[in-house]
C-alpha positions as CSV (number, residue, x, y, z in Angstrom):
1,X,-75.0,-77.0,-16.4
2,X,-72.5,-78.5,-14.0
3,X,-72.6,-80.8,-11.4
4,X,-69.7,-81.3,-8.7
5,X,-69.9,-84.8,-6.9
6,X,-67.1,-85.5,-4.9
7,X,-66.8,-89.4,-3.6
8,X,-64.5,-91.2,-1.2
9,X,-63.2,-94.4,-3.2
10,X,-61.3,-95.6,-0.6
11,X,-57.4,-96.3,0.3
12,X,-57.0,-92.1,0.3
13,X,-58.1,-92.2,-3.0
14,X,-60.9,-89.4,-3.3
15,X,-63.0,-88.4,-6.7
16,X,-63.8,-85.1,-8.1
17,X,-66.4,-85.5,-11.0
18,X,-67.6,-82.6,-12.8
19,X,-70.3,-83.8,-15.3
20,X,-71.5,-81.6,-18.2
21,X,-71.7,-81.9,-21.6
22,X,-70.6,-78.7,-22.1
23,X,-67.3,-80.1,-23.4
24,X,-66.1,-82.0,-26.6
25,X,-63.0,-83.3,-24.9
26,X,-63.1,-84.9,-21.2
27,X,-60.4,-84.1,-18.9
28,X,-59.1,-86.5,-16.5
29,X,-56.3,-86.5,-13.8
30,X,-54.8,-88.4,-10.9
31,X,-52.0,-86.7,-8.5
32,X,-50.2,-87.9,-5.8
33,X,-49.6,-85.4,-2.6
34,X,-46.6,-85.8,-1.1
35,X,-45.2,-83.4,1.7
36,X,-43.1,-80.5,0.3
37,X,-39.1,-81.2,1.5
38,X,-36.0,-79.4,1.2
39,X,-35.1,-82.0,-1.6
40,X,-38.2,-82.6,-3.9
41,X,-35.7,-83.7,-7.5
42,X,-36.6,-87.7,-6.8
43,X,-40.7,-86.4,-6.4
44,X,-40.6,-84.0,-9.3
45,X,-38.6,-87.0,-11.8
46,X,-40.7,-89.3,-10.9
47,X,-44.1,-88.6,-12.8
48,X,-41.3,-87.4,-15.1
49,X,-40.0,-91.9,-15.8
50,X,-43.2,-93.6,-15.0
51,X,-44.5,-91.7,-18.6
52,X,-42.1,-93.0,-20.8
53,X,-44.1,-96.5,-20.3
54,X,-46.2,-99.1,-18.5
55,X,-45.7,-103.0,-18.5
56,X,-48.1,-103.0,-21.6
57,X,-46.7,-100.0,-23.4
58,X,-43.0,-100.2,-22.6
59,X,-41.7,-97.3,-24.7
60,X,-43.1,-93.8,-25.9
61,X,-43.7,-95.5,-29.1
62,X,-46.1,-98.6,-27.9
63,X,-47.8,-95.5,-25.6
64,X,-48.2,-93.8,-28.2
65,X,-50.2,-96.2,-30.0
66,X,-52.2,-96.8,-26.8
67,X,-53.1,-93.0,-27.2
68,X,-54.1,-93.2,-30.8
69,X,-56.6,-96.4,-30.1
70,X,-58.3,-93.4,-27.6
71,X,-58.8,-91.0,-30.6
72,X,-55.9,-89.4,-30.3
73,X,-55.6,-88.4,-26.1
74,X,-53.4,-86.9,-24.6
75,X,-51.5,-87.7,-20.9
76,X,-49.1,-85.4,-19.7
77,X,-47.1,-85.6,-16.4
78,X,-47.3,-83.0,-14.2
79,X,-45.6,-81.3,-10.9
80,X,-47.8,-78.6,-8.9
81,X,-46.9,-76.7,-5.4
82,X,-49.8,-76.8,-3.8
83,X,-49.7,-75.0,-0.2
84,X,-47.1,-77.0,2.0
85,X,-47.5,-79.9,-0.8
86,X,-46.2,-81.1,-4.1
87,X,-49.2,-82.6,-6.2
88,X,-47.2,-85.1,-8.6
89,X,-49.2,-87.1,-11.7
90,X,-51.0,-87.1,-14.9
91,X,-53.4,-85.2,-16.6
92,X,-55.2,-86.3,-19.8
93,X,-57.6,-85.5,-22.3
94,X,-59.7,-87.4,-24.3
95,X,-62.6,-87.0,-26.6
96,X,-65.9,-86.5,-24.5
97,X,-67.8,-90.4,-25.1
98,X,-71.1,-88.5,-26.3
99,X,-69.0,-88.2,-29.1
100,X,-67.1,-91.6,-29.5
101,X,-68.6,-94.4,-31.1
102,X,-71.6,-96.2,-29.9
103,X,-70.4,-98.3,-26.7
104,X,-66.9,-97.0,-27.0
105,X,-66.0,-96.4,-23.0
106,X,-63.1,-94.4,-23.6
107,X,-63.4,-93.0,-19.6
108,X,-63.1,-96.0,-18.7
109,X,-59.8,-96.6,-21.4
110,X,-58.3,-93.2,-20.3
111,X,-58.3,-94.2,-16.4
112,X,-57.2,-97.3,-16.8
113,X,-54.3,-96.1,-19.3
114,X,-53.4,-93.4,-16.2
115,X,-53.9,-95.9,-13.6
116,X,-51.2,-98.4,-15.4
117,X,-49.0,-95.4,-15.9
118,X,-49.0,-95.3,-12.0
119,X,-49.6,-98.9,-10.9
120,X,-47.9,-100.6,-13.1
121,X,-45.2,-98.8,-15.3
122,X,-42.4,-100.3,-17.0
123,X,-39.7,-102.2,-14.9
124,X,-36.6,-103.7,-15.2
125,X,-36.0,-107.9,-15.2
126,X,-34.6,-106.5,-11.5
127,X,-38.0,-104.8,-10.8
128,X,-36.5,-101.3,-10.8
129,X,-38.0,-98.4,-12.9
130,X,-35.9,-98.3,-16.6
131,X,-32.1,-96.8,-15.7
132,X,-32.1,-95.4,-19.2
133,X,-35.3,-93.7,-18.4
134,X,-34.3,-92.3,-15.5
135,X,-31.0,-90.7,-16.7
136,X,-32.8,-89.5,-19.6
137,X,-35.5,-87.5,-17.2
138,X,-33.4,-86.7,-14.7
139,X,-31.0,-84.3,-17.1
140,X,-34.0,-82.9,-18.5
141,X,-35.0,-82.2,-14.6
142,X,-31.3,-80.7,-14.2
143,X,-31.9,-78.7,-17.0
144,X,-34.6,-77.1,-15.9
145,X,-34.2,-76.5,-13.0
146,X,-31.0,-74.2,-14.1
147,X,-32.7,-72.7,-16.6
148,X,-35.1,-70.8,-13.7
149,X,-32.9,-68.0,-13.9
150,X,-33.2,-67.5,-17.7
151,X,-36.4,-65.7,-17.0
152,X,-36.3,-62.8,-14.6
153,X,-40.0,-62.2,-14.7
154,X,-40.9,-65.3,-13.3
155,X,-37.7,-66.3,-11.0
156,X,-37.8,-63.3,-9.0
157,X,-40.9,-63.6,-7.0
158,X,-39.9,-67.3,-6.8
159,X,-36.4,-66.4,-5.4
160,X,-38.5,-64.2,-3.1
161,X,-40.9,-66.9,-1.5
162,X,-38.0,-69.0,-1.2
163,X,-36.3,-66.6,0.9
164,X,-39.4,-65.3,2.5
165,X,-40.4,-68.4,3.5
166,X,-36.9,-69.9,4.6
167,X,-37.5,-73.2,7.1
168,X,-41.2,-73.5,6.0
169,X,-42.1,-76.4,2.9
170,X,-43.7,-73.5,0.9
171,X,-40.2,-72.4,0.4
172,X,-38.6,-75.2,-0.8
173,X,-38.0,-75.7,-4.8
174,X,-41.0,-77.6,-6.0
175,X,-38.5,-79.3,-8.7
176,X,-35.8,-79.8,-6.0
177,X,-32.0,-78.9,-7.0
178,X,-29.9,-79.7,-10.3
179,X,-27.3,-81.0,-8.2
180,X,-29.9,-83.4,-6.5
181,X,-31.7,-84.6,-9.5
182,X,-28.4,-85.6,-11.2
183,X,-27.6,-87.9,-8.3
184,X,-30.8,-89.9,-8.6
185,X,-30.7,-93.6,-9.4
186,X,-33.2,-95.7,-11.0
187,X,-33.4,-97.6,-7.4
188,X,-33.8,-95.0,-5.6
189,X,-36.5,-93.7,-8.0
190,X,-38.2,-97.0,-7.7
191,X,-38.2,-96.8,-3.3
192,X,-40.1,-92.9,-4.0
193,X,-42.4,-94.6,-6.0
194,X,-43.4,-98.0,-3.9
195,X,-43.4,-95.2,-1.0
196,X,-45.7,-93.0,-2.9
197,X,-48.4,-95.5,-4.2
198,X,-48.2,-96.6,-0.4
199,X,-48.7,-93.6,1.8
200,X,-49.9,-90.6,-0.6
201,X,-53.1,-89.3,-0.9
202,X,-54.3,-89.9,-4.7
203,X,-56.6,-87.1,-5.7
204,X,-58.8,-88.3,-9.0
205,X,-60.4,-85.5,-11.2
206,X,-62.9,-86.0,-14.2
207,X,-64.9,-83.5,-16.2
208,X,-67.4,-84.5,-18.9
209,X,-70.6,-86.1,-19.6
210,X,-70.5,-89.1,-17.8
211,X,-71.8,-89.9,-14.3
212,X,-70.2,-89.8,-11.3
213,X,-70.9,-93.4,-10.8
214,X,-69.4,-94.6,-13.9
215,X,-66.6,-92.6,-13.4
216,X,-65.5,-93.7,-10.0
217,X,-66.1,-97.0,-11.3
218,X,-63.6,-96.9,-13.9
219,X,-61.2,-94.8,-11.7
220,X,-61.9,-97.5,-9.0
221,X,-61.0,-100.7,-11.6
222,X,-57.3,-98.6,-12.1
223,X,-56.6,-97.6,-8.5
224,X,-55.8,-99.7,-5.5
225,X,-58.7,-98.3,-2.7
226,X,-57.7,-100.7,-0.6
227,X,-54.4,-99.4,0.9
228,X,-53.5,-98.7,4.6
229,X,-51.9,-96.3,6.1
230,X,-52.0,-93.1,4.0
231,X,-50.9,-90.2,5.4
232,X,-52.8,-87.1,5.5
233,X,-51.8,-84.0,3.0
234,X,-49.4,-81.3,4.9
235,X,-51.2,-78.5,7.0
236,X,-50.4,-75.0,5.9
237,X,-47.6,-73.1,7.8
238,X,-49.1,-69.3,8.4
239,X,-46.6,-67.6,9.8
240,X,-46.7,-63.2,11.0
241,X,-44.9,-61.0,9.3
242,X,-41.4,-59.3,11.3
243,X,-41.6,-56.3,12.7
244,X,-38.9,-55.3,10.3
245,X,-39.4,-56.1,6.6
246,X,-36.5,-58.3,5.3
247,X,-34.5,-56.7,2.6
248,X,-32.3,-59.1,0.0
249,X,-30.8,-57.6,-3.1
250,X,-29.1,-60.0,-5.6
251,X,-27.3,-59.4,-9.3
252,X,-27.7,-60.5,-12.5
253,X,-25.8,-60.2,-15.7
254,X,-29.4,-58.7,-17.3
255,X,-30.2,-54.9,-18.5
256,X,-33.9,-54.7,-16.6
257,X,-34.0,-55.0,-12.6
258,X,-36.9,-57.0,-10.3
259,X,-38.3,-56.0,-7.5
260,X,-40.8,-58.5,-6.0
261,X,-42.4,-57.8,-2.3
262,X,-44.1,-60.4,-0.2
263,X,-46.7,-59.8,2.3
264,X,-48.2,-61.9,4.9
265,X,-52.0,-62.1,4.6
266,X,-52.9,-64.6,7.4
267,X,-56.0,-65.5,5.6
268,X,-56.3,-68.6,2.9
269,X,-59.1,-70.0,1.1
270,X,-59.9,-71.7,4.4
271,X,-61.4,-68.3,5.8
272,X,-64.8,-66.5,5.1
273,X,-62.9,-63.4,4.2
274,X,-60.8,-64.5,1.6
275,X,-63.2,-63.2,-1.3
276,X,-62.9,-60.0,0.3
277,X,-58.9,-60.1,0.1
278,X,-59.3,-61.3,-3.2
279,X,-61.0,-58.9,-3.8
280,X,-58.6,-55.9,-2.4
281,X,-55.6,-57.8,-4.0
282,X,-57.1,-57.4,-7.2
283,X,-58.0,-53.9,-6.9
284,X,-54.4,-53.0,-5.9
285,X,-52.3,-55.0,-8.7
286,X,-54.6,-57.4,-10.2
287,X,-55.7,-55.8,-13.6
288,X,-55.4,-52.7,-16.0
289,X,-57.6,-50.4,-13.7
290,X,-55.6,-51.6,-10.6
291,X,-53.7,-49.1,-8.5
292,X,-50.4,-50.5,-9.3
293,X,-51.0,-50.4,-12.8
294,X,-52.8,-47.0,-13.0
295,X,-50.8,-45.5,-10.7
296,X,-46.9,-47.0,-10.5
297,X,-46.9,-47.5,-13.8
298,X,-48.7,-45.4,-15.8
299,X,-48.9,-42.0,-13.9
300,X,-45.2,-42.7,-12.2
301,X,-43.7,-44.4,-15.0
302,X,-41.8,-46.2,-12.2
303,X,-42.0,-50.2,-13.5
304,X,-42.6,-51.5,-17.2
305,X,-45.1,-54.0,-15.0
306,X,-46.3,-54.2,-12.0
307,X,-48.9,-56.8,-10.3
308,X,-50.1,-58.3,-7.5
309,X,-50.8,-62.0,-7.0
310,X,-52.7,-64.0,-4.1
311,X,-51.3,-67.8,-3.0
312,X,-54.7,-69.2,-1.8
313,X,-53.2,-72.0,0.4
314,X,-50.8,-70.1,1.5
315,X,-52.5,-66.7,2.5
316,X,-48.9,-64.8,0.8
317,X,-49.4,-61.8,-1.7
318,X,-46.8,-61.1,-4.3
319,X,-45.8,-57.7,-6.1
320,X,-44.0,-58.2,-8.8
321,X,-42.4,-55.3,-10.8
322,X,-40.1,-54.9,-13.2
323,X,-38.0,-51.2,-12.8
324,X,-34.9,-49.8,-13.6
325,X,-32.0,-50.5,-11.2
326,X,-31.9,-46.7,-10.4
327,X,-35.5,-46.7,-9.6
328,X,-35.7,-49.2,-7.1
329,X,-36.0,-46.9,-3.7
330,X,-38.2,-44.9,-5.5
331,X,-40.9,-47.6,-6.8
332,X,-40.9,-49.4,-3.8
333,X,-42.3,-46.7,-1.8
334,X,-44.6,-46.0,-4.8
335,X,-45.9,-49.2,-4.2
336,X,-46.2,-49.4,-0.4
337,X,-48.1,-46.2,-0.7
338,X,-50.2,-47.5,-2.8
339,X,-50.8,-50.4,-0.9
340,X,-51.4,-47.7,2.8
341,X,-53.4,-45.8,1.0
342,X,-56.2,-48.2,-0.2
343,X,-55.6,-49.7,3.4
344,X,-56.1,-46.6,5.2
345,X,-60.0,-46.6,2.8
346,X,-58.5,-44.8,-0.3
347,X,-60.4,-47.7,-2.2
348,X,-63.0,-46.1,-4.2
349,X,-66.5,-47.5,-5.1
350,X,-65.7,-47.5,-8.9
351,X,-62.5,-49.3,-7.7
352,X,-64.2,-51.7,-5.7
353,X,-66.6,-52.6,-8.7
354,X,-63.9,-52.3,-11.3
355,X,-61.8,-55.4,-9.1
356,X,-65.5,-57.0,-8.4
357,X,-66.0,-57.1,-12.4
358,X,-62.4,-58.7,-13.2
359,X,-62.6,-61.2,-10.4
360,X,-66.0,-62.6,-11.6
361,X,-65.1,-62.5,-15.4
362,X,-62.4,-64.7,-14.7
363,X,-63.8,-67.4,-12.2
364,X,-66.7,-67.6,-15.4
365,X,-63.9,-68.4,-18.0
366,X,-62.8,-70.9,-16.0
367,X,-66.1,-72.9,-16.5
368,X,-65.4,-72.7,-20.2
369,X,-62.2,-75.0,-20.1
370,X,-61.8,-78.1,-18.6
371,X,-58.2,-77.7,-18.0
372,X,-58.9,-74.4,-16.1
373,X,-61.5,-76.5,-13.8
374,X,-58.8,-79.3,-13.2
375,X,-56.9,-77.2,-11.9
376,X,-59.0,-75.6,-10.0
377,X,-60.7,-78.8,-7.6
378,X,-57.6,-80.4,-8.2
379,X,-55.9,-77.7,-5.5
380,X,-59.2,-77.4,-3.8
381,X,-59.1,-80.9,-3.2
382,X,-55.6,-81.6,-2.0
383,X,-56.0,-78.1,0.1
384,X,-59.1,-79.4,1.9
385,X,-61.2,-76.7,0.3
386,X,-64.6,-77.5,-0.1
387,X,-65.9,-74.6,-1.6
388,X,-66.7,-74.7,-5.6
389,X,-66.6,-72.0,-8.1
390,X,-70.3,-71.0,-7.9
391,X,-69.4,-70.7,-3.7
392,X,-66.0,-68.8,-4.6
393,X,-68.5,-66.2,-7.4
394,X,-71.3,-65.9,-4.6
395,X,-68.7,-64.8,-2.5
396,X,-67.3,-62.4,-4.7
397,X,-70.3,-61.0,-5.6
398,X,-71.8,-60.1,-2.1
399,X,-68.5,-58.6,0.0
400,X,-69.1,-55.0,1.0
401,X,-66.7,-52.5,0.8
402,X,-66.3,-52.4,4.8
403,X,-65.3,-56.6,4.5
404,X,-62.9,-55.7,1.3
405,X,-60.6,-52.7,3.7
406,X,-60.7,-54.9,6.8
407,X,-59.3,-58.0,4.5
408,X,-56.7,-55.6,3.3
409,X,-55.7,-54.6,6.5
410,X,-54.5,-57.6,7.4
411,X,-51.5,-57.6,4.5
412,X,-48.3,-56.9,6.3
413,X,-44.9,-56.2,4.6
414,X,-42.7,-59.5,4.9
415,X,-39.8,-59.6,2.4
416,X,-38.4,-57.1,-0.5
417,X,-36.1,-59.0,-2.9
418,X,-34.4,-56.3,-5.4
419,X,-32.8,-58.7,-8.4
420,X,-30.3,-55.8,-9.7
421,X,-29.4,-55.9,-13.5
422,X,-25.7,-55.1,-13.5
423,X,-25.4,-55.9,-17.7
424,X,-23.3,-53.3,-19.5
């Protein structure tokens, strides 16, 4: 069984804590939210520096050792668009203290190690995060951020939100440029991160066997609840569709085209109905038995995939397919009719159940990993979304067919990006 206590610490510091012993490992996390901006490189590196080393552990080596004394845990930086923000931090895990030694806290060991990896990271004579750090992270940063291209799959529903939401912080690189992370000095770094620990919301997330008391107690010992003037998370943008679809086409020295559409939705997790647009999403391009798949794919032979994916926060559905270049009129329309049809109440009762039966399958596997339920509160938390995942099954389980077409109906055509192979 699992019980969800969530707890104001203080400062802007709020506490998820799952507690079951359902797990072997524990999973902890802390994450900063900062406002998405057209520049995010300095946000992104930052999580990137401050886990090379605290004042204690000054190098990867000393950590590293830290880690070991914990039975071996793990901390991992992270970086997470989440709506209009960018969550920025550490996740860890760490074996589960029903099975450490007798009197071994190691919750209270793992927070405190993730709460000097924030508070109190390594620093310069000058009192400036580690130059050689920096330049170490931020190439890696530049690196990856170039290599975005390398795969297709992924970068072309990302180059279509970026275009579809132009002028909105959804649109913005969560990682920030190349060009703008290789101009980023270890004092600059340091200002982003006296201005984070200042003003950002911290979001704390645990999930194992001990209480929520004990819990916010260690996360309380490692975290400053005593700061002043922290701002709030950004509010998400929801913007209408145009009355004319945009259309952008771009080329790529690759054999196999894209095609990814975006649709406006106007409905988030916010909104009772968004179990029922789940629930139409996943019955036009969310599994095996979907329409797109079935259909587009199968029948049409028009893609080699072809899915449709749900933004919670941001109330956008993406398409994604990937077609030949000489096919993309053709599978376009395949998919928009697709899409009308089921609209117009082509949605069939078996289809309905079919969509009903994936959905719920996977909101249960994500009780069996404690990574999977991170992640989960972790954006429910920083989106302002109270529900949890027995809410988010319940509400699944009951919408009616007549909830699931009128949620559907509100999906409107916003952008068609066409990335066109041009390889010999």
């Amino acid at each position: 069984m699992q019980q969800i206590t969530t707890k104001e610490l203080g400062g802007g510091v709020t506490l998820t804590c799952l507690t079951t012993e359902q797990f072997k490992a524990s999973a902890l996390s802390a994450a900063a939210a900062v406002p998405l901006q057209a520049e995010n490189a300095a946000a992104a590196l930052l999580p990137q520096v401050l886990a090379r080393g605290t004042a204690e552990h000054p190098d990867l080596q000393s950590l590293g050792e830290a880690l070991d004394g914990l039975y071996g845990a793990r901390i991992a930086p992270f970086v997470r668009k989440i709506g209009e923000n960018l969550a920025i931090g550490f996740l860890s895990d760490v074996i589960d203290g029903a099975y450490a030694s007798s009197g071994d806290d190691l919750t209270s060991r793992a927070a405190a190690l993730i709460g000097a990896l924030w508070n109190a990271p390594y620093l310069t004579e000058e009192g400036t995060l580690c130059p050689d750090y920096t330049a170490g992270e931020r190439q890696n940063l530049a690196d990856r951020i170039r290599a975005l291209p390398n795969d297709t799959r992924t970068y072309a529903p990302r180059r279509m939100q970026e275009l579809m939401c132009a002028g909105e912080p959804f649109g913005y690189c969560e990682y920030g440029s190349a060009e703008g992370a290789e101009q980023i000095t270890a004092a600059h770094l340091t200002e982003v991160w006296r201005d984070t620990l200042a003003h950002a919301p911290i979001h704390l997330f645990y999930c194992g066997s001990a209480t929520a008391d004990a819990v916010a107690t260690a996360f309380g010992a490692a975290f400053d609840c005593r700061r002043a003037g922290v701002q709030s998370a950004a509010q998400t943008v929801l913007r209408a569709a145009p009355a004319r679809p945009h259309l952008f086409t771009e080329e790529m020295d690759v054999r196999q085209g894209k095609l990814a559409m975006g649709f406006r939705t106007g409905l988030t997790a916010h909104d009772s109905r968004y179990a029922a647009l789940m629930l139409f999403v996943t019955a036009l391009g969310g599994y095996t038995g979907a329409r797109l798949f079935c259909k587009v794919r199968e029948e049409m032979s028009l893609c080699y995939y072809a899915s449709a994916s749900l933004d919670k926060l941001k109330g956008i559905m993406t398409v994604s397919s990937g077609i030949e270049n000489t096919a993309f009129e053709t599978a376009r329309d395949a998919i928009l009719q697709q899409l009308y049809d089921l609209q117009q109440g082509g949605l069939t009762a078996d289809e309905l159940e079919g969509a009903r039966r994936t959905l719920l399958t996977s909101l249960r596997q994500m009780e069996d990993s404690p990574f999977a339920l991170e992640r989960f509160y972790q954006s429910q938390a920083i989106g302002g979304v109270p529900d949890d995942l027995q809410a988010r099954r319940q509400a699944v389980a009951q919408a009616t067919m007549d909830e699931v077409l009128a949620a559907g109906r509100q999906i409107e055509l916003d952008t068609i990006y066409f990335l066109k192979g041009v390889a010999q």
